[in-house]
N, C-alpha and C positions, 0 to 999 in steps of 0.2 A: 520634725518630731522634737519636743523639750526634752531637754537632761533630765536625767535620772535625779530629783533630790531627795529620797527618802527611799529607805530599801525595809519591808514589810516581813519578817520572815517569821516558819513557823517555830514555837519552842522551844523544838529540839534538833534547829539546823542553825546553832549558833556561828556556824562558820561564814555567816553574812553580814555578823559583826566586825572583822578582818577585813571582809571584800568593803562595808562603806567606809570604815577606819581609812585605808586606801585613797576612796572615791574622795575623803573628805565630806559624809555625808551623814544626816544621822541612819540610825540604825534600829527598826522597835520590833520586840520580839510581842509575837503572838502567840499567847498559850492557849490552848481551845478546851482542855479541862478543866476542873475547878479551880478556884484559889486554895481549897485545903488541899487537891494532889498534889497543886504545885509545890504547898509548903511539904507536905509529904517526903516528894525528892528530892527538894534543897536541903531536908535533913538525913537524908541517908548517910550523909558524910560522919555526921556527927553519932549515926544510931553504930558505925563504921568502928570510930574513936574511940567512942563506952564500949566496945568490943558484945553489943546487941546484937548483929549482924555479921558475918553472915552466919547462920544457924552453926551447931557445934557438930548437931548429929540429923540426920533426915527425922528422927522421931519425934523432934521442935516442931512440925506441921501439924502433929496428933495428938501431943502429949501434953497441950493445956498450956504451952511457952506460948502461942500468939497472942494467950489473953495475959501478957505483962502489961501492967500499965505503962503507959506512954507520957509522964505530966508535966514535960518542961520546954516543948515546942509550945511557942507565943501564939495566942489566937485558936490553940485547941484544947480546949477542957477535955474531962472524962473520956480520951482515947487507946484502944488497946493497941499491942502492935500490930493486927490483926486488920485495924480498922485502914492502915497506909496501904498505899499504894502496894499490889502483892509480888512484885519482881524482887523485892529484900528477902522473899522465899527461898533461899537458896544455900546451899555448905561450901562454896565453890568460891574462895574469896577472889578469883578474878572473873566470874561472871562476866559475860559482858556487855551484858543488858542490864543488869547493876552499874555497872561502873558507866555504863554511856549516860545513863539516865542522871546518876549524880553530877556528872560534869554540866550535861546539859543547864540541867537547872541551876548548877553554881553559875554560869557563865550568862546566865538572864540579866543578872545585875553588870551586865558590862556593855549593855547596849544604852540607847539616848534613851528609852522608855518601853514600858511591859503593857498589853492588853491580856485579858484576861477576861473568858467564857465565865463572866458569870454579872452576880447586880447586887449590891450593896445592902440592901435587907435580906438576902441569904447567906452572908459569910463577912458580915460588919465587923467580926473581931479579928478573923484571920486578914482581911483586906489591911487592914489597922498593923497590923504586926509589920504585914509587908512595906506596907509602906514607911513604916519607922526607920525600916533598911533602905527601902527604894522610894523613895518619896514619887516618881514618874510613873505611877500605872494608871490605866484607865480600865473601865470596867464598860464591856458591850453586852453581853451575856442577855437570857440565854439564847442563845443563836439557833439551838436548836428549832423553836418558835417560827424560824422565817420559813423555814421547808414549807409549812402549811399554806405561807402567803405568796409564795412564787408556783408559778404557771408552770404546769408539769413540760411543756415544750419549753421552756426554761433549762428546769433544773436537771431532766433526763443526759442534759448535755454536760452538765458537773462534775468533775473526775479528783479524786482526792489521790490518784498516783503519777510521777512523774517518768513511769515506763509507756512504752509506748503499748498500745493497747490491741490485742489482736482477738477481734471479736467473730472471730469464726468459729470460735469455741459455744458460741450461744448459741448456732443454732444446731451443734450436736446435742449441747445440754435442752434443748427443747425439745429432744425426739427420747428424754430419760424418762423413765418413771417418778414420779414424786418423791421424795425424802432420798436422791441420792446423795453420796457422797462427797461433802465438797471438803478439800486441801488447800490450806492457802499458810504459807509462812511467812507473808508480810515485807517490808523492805527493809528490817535490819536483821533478823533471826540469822547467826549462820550454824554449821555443823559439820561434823566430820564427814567425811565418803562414807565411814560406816554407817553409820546412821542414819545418812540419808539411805543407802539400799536397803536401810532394816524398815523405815518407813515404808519403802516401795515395795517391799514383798508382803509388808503387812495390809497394804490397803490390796496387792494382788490378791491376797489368801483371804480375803473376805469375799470374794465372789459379788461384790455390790461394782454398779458401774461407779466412775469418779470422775470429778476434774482435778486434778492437781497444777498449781503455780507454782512451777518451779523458774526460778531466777539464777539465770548465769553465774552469780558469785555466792549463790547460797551455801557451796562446799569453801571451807575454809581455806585459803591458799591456792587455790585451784575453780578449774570450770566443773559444775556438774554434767554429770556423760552417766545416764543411763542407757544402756543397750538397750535393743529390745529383743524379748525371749518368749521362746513357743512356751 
């Protein structure tokens, strides 16, 4: 089997910039949203800075602050706050889905080069901006497209999670009625113990059947451990 010479990672696992740094090898991040999300996030630092973010008061989500104009990020005209990415939602200035997401994207410019989900006659100015800063991107986009062209015995084998996958849960969800409830908190969301039981009684107290994914380190500092109760 050949060496490793080139390590592929996706956007927001810049820690494989370190691991090729290391290898002595290059390193290219793959962003699979747009080129304007991305400039989105690599500006939150800045929306940070002008003290834009994070909101003053919860009532900035209702009260007509989203639509402040936006007109000094490069490569996006006529944008509200509104129109960025919506994790800058928030009055909690350590977030941490804010703050992952601003690193992330600062740390894109530290790899050998950027791909990016998208094609140059739909984002020609933003693509232009970026690369004035990073001159190394390339554009594959839209990827979406390929689903259509690959063989469903293909692509049914396709997993966008790197947990391992315990699929005996489908064939309870098979024996559900239609429109049940599904939970899922994704592989960085974390939370308190409280909150996670306040979820768990609230999807109880609806009477609807569920799946919920729950992930070992989803409670902050700790293992999640729900009981179970008559």
């Amino acid at each position: 089997m050949p060496q490793v010479s080139c390590i592929v990672s996706d956007g927001v696992m810049s820690f494989a910039i370190q691991a090729a740094m290391e290898l002595g090898i290059p390193e290219v991040q793959f962003w699979t949203a747009s080129a304007c999300s991305f400039m989105g996030y690599f500006h939150y630092e800045e929306l940070i800075q002008r003290g834009i973010i994070p909101f003053k008061d919860e009532k900035d989500i209702s009260n007509g602050y989203l639509d402040t104009k936006i007109d000094w990020i490069p490569g996006m005209k006529d944008i509200r706050l509104k129109d960025l990415p919506s994790l800058l939602r928030t009055t909690d200035p350590n977030d941490i889905l804010l703050d992952f997401l601003r690193q992330e994207a600062q740390n894109c410019f530290k790899a050998s080069a950027m791909i990016i989900n998208t094609f140059n006659d739909a984002e020609h100015e933003v693509l232009d901006a970026i690369a004035f800063k990073f001159p190394q991107i390339y554009t594959v986009g839209p990827l979406g497209l390929l689903s259509q062209q690959m063989p469903e015995s293909e692509s049914k084998f396709i997993t966008s999670s790197l947990w391992k996958e315990d699929l005996e849960c489908l064939e309870w969800l098979d024996k559900m009625e239609p429109n049940s409830v599904y939970v899922n908190f994704g592989s960085v969301t974390v939370m308190s113990d409280q909150h996670l039981r306040e979820f768990a009684w609230g999807l109880a107290n609806s009477k609807y059947p569920f799946l919920w994914v729950i992930r070992p380190d989803v409670v902050m500092g700790e293992s999640a451990n729900l009981r179970r109760s008559s």
